[in-house]
C-alpha positions as CSV (number, residue, x, y, z in Angstrom):
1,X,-15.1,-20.1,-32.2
2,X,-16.9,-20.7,-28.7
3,X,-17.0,-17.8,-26.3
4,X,-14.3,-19.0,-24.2
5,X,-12.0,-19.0,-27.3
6,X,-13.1,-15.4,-28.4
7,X,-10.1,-12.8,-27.8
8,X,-11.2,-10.6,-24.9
9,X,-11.1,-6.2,-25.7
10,X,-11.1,-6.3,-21.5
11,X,-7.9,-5.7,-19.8
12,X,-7.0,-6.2,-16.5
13,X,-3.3,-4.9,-14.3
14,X,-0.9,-1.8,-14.7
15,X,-1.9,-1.1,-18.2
16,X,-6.1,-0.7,-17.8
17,X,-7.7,2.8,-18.9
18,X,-9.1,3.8,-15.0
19,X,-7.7,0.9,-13.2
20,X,-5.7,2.1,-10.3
21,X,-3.7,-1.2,-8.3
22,X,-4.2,1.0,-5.4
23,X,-7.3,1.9,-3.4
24,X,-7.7,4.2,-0.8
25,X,-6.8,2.9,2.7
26,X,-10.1,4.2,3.9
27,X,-11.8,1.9,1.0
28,X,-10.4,-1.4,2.4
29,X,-12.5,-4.1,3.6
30,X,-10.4,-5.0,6.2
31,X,-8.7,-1.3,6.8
32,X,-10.3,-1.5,10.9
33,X,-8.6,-5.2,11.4
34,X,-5.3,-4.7,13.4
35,X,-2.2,-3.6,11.7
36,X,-0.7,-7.1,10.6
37,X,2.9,-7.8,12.0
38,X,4.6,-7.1,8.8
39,X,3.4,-3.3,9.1
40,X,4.2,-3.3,12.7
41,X,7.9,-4.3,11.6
42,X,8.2,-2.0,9.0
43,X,6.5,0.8,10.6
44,X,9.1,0.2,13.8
45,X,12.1,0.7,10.9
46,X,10.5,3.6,9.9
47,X,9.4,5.2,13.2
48,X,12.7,4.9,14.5
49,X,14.9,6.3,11.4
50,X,12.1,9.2,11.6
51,X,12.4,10.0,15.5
52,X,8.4,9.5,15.6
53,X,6.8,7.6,17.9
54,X,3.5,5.7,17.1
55,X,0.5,4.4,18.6
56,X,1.1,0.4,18.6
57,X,-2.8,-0.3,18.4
58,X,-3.1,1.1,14.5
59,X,-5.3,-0.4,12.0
60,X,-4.0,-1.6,9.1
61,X,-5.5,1.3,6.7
62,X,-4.2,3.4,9.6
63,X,-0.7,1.7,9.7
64,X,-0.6,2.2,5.7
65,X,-0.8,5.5,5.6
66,X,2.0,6.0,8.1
67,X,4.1,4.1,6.1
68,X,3.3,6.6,3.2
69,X,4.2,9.6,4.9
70,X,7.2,7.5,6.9
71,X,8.6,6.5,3.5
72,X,8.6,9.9,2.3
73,X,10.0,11.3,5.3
74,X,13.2,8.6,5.5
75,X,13.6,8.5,1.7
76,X,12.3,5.0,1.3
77,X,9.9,4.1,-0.9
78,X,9.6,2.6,-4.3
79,X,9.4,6.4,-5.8
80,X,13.5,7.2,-5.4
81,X,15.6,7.6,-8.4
82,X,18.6,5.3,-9.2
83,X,21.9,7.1,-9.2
């Protein structure tokens, strides 16, 4: 058996020991780039169901955390349970 045939022990995804699919906002390379426009939508929704207003000039690690906390705050987000 070569080495490219040999069954790997490593792991990568959801099911790693220690591997998180999320990194710190503060971590990202490009975290300091301008929010993208997909954020800016989103964070818009949010903003608005929240009664917030936001800075429009966020950074994209700056624009992910608001959608965090805004997710939380509207009860959106992928952390709801189905009824």
């Amino acid at each position: 058996m070569t080495e490219s045939n040999m069954p790997s022990n490593d792991v990568i995804g959801a099911g790693a020991p220690g591997n998180s699919t999320e990194k710190d906002p503060e971590d990202w390379v490009t975290g300091d780039e301008p929010m993208t426009g997909a954020q800016r939508s989103y964070l818009e929704t949010l903003a608005r169901e929240a009664g917030e207003t936001l800075s429009a000039d966020l950074t994209k690690a700056e624009a992910s955390e608001h959608i965090d906390r805004l997710q939380t705050a509207t009860g959106r987000g992928g952390a709801q349970s189905a009824e």
